[in-house]
C-alpha positions in Angstrom: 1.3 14.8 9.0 1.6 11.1 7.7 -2.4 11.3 7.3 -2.8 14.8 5.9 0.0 13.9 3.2 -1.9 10.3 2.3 -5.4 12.4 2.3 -4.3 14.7 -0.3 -2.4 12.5 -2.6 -5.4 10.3 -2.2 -7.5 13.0 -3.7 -5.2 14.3 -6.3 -4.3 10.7 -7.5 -8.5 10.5 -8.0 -8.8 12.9 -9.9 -6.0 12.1 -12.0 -7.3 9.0 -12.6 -10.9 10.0 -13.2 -9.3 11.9 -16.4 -7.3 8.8 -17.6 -10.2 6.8 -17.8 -12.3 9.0 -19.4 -9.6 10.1 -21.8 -6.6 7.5 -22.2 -8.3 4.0 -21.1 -6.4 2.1 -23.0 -3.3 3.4 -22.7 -4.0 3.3 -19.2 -3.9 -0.2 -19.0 -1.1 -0.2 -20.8 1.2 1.7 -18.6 -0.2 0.0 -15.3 0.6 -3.7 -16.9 4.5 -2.1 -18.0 4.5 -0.9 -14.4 3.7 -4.5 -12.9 5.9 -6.3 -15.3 9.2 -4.1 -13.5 8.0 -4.0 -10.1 7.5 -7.8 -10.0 11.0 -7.8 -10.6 11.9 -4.8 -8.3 10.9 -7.1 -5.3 14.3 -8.2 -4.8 15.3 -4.5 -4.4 14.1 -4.6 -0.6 14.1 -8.2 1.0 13.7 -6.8 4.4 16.7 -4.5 4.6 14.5 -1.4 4.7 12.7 -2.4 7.9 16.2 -3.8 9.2 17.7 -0.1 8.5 14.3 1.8 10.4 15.1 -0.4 13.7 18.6 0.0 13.5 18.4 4.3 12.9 15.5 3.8 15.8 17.7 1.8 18.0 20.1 4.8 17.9 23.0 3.2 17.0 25.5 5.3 14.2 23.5 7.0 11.2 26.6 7.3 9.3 27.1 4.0 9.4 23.0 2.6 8.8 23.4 5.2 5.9 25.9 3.7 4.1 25.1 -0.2 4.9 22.0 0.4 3.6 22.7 2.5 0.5 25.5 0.2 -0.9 22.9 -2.9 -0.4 20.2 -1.2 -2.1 22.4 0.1 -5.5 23.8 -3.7 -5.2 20.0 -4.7 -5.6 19.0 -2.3 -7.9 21.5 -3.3 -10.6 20.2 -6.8 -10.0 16.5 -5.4 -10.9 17.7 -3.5 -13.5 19.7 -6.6 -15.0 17.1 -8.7 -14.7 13.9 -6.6 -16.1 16.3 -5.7 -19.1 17.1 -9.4 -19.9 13.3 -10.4 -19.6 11.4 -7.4 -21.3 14.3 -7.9 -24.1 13.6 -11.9 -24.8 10.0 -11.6 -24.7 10.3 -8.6 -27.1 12.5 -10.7 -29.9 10.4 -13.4 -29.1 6.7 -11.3 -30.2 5.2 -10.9 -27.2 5.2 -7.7 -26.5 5.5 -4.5 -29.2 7.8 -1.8 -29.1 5.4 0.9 -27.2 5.3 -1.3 -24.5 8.8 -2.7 -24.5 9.5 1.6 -24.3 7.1 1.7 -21.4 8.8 -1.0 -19.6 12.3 0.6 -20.0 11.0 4.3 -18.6 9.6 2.2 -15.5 12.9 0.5 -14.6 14.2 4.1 -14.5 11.2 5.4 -12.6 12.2 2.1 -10.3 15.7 2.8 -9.9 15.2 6.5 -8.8 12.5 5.4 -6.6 14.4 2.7 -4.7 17.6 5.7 -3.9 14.7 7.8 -2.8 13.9 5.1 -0.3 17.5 5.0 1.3 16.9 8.8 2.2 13.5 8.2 3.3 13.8 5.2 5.0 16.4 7.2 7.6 14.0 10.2 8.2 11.3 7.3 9.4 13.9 5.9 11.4 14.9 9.2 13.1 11.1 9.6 13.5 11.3 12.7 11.3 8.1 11.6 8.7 7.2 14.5 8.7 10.1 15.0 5.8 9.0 11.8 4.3 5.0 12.6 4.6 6.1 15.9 2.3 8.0 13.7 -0.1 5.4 11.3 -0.5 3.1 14.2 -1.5 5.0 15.3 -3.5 5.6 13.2 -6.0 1.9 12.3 -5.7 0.7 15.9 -6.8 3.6 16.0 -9.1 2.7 13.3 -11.2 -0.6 13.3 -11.1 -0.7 17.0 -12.6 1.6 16.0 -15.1 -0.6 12.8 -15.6 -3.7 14.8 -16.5 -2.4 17.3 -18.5 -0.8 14.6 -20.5 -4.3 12.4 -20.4 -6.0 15.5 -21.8 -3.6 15.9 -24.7 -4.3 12.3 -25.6 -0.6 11.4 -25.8 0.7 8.2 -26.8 1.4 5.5 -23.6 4.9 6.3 -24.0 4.9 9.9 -23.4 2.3 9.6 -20.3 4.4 6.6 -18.6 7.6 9.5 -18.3 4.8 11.3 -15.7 5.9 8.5 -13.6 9.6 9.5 -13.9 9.4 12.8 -13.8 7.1 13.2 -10.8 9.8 11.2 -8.3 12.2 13.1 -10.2 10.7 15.9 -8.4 10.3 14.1 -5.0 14.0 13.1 -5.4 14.8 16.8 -5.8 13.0 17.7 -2.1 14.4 14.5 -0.6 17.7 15.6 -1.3 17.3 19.3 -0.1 15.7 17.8 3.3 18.5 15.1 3.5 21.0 18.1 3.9 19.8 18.7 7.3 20.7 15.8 9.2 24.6 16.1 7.6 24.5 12.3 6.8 27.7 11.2 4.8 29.1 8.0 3.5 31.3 5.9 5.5 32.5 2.2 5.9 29.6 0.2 5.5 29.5 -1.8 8.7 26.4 -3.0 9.2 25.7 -4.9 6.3 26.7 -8.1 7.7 24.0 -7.3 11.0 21.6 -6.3 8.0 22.1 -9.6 6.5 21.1 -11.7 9.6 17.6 -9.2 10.3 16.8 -9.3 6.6 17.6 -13.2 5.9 14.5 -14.6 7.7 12.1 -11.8 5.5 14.4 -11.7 2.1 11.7 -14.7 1.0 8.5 -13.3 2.1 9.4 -10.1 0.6 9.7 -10.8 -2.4 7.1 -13.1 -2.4 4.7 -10.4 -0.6 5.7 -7.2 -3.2 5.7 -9.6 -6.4 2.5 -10.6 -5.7 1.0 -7.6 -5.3 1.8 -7.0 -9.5 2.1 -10.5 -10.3 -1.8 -10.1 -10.5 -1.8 -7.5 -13.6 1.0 -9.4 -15.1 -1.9 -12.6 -15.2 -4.6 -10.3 -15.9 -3.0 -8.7 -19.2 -2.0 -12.1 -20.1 -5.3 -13.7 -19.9 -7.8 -10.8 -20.5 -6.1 -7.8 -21.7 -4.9 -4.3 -21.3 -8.6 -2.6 -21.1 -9.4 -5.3 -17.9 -6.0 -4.8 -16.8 -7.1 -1.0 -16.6 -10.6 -1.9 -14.6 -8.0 -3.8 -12.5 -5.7 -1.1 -12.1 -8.6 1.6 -11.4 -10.6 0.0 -8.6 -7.2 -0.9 -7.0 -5.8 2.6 -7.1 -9.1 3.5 -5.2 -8.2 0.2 -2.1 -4.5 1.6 -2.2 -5.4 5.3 -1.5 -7.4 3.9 1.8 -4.7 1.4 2.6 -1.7 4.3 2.1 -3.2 5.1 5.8 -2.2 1.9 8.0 1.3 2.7 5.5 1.5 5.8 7.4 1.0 4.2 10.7 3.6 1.8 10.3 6.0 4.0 9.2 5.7 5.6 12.7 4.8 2.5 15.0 8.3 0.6 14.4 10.5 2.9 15.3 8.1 3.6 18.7 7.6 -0.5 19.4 11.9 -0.7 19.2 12.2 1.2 21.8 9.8 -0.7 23.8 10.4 -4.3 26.0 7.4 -5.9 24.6 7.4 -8.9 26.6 7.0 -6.9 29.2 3.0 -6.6 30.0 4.0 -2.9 31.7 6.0 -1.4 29.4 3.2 0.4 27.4 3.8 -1.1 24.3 0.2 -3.4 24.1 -1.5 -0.2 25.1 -0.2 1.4 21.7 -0.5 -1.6 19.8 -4.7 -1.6 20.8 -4.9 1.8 20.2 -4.0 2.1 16.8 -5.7 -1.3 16.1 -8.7 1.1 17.7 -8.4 3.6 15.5 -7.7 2.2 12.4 -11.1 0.0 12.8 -12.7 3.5 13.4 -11.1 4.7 10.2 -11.2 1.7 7.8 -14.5 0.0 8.7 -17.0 2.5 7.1 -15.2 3.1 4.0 -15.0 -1.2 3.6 -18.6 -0.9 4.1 -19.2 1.6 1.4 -16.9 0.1 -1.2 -18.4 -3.5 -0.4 -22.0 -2.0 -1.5 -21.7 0.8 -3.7 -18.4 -0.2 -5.6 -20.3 -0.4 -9.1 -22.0 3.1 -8.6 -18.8 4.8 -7.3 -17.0 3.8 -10.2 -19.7 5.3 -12.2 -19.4 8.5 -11.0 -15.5 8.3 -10.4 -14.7 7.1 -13.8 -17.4 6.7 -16.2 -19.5 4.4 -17.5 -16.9 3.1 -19.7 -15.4 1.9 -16.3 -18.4 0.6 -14.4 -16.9 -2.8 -14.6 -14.0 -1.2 -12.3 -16.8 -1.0 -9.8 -17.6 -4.8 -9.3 -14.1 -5.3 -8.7 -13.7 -2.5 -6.4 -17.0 -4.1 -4.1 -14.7 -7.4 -4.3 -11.4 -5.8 -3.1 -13.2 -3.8 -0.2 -12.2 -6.6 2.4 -8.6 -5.9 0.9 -8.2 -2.8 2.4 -9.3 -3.8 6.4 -7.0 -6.8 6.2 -4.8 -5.1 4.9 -4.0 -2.5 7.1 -4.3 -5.2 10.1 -1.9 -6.9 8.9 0.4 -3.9 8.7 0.3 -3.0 12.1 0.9 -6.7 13.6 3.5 -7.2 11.6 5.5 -4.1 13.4 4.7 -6.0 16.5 7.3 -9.0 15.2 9.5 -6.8 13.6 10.0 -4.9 16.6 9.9 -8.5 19.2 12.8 -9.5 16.7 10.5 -12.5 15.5 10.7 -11.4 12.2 11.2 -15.2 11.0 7.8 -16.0 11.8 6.7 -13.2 9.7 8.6 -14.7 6.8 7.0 -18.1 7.5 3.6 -16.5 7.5 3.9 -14.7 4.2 5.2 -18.3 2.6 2.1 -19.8 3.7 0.0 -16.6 2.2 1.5 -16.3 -0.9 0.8 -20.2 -1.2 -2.9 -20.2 -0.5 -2.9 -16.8 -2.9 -1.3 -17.9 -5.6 -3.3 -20.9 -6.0 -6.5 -18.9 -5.8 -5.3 -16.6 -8.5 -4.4 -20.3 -10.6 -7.9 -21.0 -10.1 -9.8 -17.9 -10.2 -8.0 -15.8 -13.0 -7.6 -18.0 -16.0 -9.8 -19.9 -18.5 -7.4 -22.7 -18.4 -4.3 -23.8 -17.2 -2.5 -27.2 -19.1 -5.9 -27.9 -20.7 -7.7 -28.2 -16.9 -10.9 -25.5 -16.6 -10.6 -22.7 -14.8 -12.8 -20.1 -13.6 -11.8 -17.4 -15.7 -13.0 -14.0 -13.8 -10.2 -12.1 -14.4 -9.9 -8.9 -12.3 -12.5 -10.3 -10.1 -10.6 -13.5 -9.2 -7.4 -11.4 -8.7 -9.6 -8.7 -6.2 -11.1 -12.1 -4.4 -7.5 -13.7 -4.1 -6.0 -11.2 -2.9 -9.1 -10.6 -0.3 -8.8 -13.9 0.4 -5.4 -14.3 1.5 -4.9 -11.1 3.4 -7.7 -12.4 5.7 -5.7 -15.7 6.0 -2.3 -13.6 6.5 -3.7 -11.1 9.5 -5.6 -14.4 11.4 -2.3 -15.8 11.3 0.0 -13.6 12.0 -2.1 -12.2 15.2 -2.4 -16.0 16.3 1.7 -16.2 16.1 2.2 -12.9 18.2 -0.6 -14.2 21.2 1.3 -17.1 21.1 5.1 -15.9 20.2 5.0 -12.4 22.2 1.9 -12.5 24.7 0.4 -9.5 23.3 -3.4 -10.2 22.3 -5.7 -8.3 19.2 -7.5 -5.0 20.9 -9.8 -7.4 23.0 -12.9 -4.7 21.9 -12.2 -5.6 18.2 -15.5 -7.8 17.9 -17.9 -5.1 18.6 -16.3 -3.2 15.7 -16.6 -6.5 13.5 -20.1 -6.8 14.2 -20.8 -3.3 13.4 -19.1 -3.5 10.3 -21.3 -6.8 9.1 -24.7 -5.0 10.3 -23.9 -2.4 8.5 -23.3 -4.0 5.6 -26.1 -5.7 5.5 -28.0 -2.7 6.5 -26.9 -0.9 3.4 -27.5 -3.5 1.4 -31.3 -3.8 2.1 -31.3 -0.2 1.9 -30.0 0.2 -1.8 -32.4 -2.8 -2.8 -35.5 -0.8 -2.3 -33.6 2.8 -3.2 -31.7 3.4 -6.2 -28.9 5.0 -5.2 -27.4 6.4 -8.6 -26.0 10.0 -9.1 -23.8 11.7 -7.0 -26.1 13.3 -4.8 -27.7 10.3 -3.5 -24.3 8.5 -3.2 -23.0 11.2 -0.7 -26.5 10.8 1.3 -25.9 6.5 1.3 -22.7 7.6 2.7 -23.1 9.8 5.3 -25.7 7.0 6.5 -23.1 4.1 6.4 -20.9 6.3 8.6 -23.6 7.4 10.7 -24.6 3.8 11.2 -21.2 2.5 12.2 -20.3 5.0 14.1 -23.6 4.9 16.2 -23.5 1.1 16.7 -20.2 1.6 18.1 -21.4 4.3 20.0 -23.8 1.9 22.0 -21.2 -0.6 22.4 -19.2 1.8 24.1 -16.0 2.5 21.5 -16.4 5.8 21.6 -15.7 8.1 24.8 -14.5 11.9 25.4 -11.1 10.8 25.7 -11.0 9.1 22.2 -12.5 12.5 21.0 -9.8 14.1 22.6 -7.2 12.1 21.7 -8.0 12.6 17.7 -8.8 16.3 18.4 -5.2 16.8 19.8 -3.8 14.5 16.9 -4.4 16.9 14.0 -4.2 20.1 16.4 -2.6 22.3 13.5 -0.2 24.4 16.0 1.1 21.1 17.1 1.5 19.5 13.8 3.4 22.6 12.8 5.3 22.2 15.6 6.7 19.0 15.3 7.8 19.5 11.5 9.8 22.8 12.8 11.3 20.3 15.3 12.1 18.0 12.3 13.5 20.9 10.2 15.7 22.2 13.0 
């Protein structure tokens, strides 16, 4: 359900922005940079306590209770945001820096923020009850919600303003369906007792989160400052594309936690490895083609996804590709400490990655910094820092779990490595003697990257009957519909 809910939102949210960068560009980049500016600040909204909330719910201790812990926490750190993102949008405003469409853009995304992050209390207990089923429907809600409202509004040509509220009113929406769900499980308000236990899960992560989530706008932010709204909008484009793919390890963890907590996972026969390799399996099955593809035919993708206008939205996009493997690895393996109740080393592990990122993006994003040279590639630098340090961050962190928890990466990853690099490398000899433009000829290149990965894995023995059957009975429609009425009841 998690899957089919990322697929289509994945589609609808690529269609919506194929309009807005045909049609709206600009404004485009606009919006995505007054979106970054908030969201670096609505870091401090989680610090950990979200995943502390999912393993308590999980754990089965009382709902009442994780309810209310968590909702007064995250109000208490949404009026922080809110405080905050006011204070700063307001002095850089008196000071010139920013005009008044965008100061208006910012406001409406501190709304769309705070809307979000009471969404996420609600949410956050239907993944902890394993019900995402309810939170796989939200999700795609707001999703085709906004993005309808996001291409009508593109096709009207309205100002940034007036497309920006498509954000608000599309988890408006979503909010709407949370709450009718969220009448099911007759979840009230009571003393808040678990804050302090919150606390002492969250402490070791509240760093790394904030770290980890302003990071992943701080690069717009730099971007816009350096180069621009129109290169923040080729930034913005070909990362919308990586976050689609990504949105499915997001889905996995989602379910995985609150599985692993019920687990002993120091205990080599307790199951818990054998889950742990199989979606590591599976997600290599799922990801590695498509990093293939975006790694070689990023430029001519975004051709045909959003215009020439846009094809420097491609070169970026072949530079993020290694983005979205990492990525989702490090998703997974980080369940793995949450669930172990090592969550300090995550923390640590994220201090040293936003370290070795954040100096990249020094390097590689400016022209200069106090005078020194820089590099100056803009969107590219960001796409190759971030690439960079998510590889760094999953080596890591699956080095600290062999040696922290005893539990090793799926020990038949390497054949799937290797058949991602051959073919890569395939593909790219191929396109250097074809030309590969036009969307026919795209879908063929394709189909032939799949077919080659998936044959070379094939050979190497990563595919069997029981793998088949095992995906076959995963998106079985009777039993999909079965476990939402479950959820429902």
């Amino acid at each position: 359900m998690n899957a089919i809910s990322k697929i289509v939102a994945s589609l609808i949210s690529f269609i919506s922005l194929m309009v807005m960068t045909r049609y709206v560009g600009d404004q485009y980049g606009i919006m995505m940079w007054g979106m970054s500016f908030v969201a670096v600040f609505n870091a401090v909204s989680d610090l950990g306590f979200h995943t502390a909330n999912i393993k308590s719910v999980a754990e089965g201790r009382d709902q009442n209770a994780c309810f209310s812990s968590y909702f007064v926490i995250k109000m208490i750190l949404t009026a922080i945001m809110i405080a905050v993102s006011v204070i700063s949008i307001s002095i850089s405003a008196m000071e010139g820096h920013v005009d008044r469409e965008t100061l208006q853009v910012v406001l409406i995304f501190i709304a769309y923020f705070t809307v979000q992050n009471l969404q996420t209390v609600m949410t956050g207990m239907f993944d902890g009850r394993i019900e995402s089923g309810k939170s796989s429907i939200v999700f795609m809600t707001e999703y085709v919600s906004r993005s309808i409202i996001l291409i009508v509004l593109a096709l009207m040509q309205v100002s940034v303003t007036v497309l920006s509220l498509a954000y608000l009113m599309g988890t408006l929406v979503s909010l709407a369906m949370t709450l009718l769900f969220f009448r099911r499980p007759k979840i009230r308000l009571v003393r808040p007792k678990y804050i302090r236990e919150y606390a002492m899960f969250a402490a070791p992560l509240s760093v790394s989160m904030v770290l980890l989530s302003a990071l992943n706008y701080l690069d717009k932010v730099l971007i816009g400052i350096y180069d621009g709204s129109l290169e923040v909008g080729y930034y913005a484009a070909a990362l919308g594309v990586v976050w689609a793919f990504t949105s499915f390890g997001d889905s996995l963890n989602r379910i995985i936690l609150p599985h692993l907590s019920k687990f002993d996972l120091y205990d080599k026969d307790s199951g818990a490895e054998e889950v742990i390799w199989r979606s590591e399996k599976y997600m290599a099955m799922l990801i590695f083609p498509l990093v293939a593809v975006l790694m070689v035919l990023g430029p001519e993708l975004s051709v045909v996804l959003f215009g020439a206008g846009y094809s420097q939205a491609g070169v970026i996009l072949s530079y993020h590709s290694v983005l979205i493997a990492a990525f989702v690895f490090t998703g997974i393996l980080s369940q793995v400490l949450y669930a172990a109740n090592k969550a300090s080393l995550y923390g640590k592990a994220v201090v040293l990655f936003s370290a070795v990122t954040i100096v990249c993006y020094a390097v590689l994003i400016p022209d200069e910094i106090l005078g020194i040279q820089m590099l100056n590639l803009g969107g590219v630098g960001a796409a190759l820092s971030l690439s960079i340090g998510y590889v760094f961050l999953t080596v890591l962190i699956a080095y600290l779990i062999r040696s922290a928890v005893g539990i090793r990466i799926y020990k038949g990853f390497w054949k799937h490595l290797i058949s991602l690099i051959s073919t890569v490398a395939i593909l790219s000899v191929f396109t250097s003697f074809i030309d590969v433009s036009g969307i026919w000829m795209l879908i063929l290149t394709v189909l032939l990257c799949v077919g080659l990965y998936c044959g070379m894995i094939f050979v190497a023995g990563e595919i069997s009957r029981e793998d088949v059957r095992f995906v076959l009975d995963a998106i079985n429609p009777k039993k999909i519909h079965d476990s939402l009425s479950e959820e429902m009841k």
